[in-house]
N, C-alpha and C positions, 0 to 999 in steps of 0.2 A: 185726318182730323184737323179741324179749323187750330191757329196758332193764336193765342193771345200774347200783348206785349207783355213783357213783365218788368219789374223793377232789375237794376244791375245790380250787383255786390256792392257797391261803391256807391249807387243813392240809397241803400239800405244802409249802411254804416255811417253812411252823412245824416240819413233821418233819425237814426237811433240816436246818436250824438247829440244833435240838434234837440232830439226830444229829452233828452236826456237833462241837456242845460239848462233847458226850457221850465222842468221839473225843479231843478236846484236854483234859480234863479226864483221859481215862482213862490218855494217853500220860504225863500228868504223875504219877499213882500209884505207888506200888511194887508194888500188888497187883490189879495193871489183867487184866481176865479175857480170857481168850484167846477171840477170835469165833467163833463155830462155823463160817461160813463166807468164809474170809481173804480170796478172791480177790478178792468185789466190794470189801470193806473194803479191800485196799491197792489197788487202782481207785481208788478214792473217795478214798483220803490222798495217793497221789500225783498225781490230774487234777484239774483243775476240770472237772469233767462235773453239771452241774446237774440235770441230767435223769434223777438215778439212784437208786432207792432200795431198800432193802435191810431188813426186819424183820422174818423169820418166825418162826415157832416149829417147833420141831424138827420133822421129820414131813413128808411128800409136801405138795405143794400139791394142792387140788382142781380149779380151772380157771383156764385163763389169756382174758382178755380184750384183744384190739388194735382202737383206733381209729385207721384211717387218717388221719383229718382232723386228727387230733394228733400223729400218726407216734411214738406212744407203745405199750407193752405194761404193763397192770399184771397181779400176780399174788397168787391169793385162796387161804386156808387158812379153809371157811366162807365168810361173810360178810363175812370182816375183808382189806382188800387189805394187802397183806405186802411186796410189792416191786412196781418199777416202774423203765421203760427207755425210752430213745428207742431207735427203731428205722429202716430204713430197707426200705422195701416196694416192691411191682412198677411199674417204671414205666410210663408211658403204653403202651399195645402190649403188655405184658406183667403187667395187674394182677393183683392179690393176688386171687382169691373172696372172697367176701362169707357168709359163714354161721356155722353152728356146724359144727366137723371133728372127731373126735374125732383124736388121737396113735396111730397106727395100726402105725407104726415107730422105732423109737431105734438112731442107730450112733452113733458118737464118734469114730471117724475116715473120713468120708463124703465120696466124691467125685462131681462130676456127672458124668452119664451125656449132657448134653447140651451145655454150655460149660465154656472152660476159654481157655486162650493159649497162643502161640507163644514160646518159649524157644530161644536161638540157646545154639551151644555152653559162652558163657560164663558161661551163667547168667541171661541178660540178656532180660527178657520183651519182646518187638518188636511185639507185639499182642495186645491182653485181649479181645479182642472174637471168638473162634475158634469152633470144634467140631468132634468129631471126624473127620465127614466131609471138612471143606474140608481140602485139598492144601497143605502146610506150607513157605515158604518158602526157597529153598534153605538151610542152614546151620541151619534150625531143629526144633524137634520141638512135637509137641503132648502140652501137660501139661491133665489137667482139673483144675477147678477144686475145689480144698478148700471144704468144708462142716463142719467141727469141730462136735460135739455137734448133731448134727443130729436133728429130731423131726420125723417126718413126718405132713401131715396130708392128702393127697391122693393119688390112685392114679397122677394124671401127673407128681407128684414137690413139688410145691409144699411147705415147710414151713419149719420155723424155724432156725438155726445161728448161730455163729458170724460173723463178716464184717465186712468195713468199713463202719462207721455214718453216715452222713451228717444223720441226721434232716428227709432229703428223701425221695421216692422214685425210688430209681435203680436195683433188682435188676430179675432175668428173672422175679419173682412172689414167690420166696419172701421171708422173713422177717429179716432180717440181726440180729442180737442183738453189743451189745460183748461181747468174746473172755471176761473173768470172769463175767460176767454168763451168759452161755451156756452156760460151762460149771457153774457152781454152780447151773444150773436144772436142766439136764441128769437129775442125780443125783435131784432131786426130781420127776419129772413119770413118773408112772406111766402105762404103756398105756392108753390109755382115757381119760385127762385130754380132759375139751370144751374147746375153742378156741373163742368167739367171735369172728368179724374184722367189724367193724360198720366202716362208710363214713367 
């Protein structure tokens, strides 16, 4: 499998830094520039999420790159990486492929067609772990699972959304992305964008 460069530990902690100051410097301004994209930016001012970064230039990205072994996603405009995310990928039994996908489908408000959970009248989820087929508890119904800003890279449904990030791997394959972070990629990822998912 083809090698892309990637960022070292050491220009990732110098740009987090960098942005970091950058941010505290800029709150202090009177003529502080508005970001072009706010979501990961108040992400980032209100967590401590270390693992997140954020610096393109106007304009689609051209590919995105995931190493599982890192449980990271970065993302390239060119040659230049521009953003980057922990992620959380297919667990044991259910792992992520391994190749290049190209972005085949885009919804924004995507649900599965295969899990989802049991929700009892009150709103009250009683089991994450369901599908449509299985027979729903008395008192309960089956809801499937949201996939927000969803980008599909495979024909049996595998690909990237929204979700709860662990920075382990816990999904049924696909790709879980934090909720700003997913959706301000969203907007830039043209049909066709190659995915690399390398080991």
């Amino acid at each position: 499998m083809r090698s892309f460069p990637r960022p070292t530990a050491t220009g990732l902690l110098f740009a987090a830094l960098a942005g970091g100051i950058g941010l505290f410097l800029g709150g202090c301004a009177s003529t502080a520039p508005t970001p072009p994209t706010p979501h990961v930016t108040d992400w980032y001012q209100k967590r401590i999420l270390s693992a997140i970064y954020w610096n393109p230039d106007p304009g689609p990205f051209t590919r995105l790159e995931l190493h599982l072994g890192e449980n990271r996603l970065y993302a390239y405009q060119g040659s230049r990486m521009v953003a980057m995310t922990t992620v959380s990928a297919g667990r044991d039994g259910h792992d992520t492929p391994i190749g290049t996908f190209p972005v085949i489908a885009k919804d924004k408000d995507h649900h599965s067609n295969e899990y989802g959970s049991f929700v009892n009248d009150a709103g009250k989820t009683v089991d994450t772990n369901a599908g449509p087929a299985m027979t729903p508890p008395p008192g309960t119904h089956y809801v499937p699972a949201g996939m927000p800003f969803y980008l599909r890279l495979t024909e049996d449904g595998v690909g990237l959304h929204a979700g709860y990030v662990t920075g382990t791997r816990v999904s049924h394959g696909c790709i879980r992305l934090p909720a700003p972070f997913a959706e301000d990629l969203f907007s830039r990822i043209p049909l066709g964008t190659p995915v690399t998912i390398a080991p």
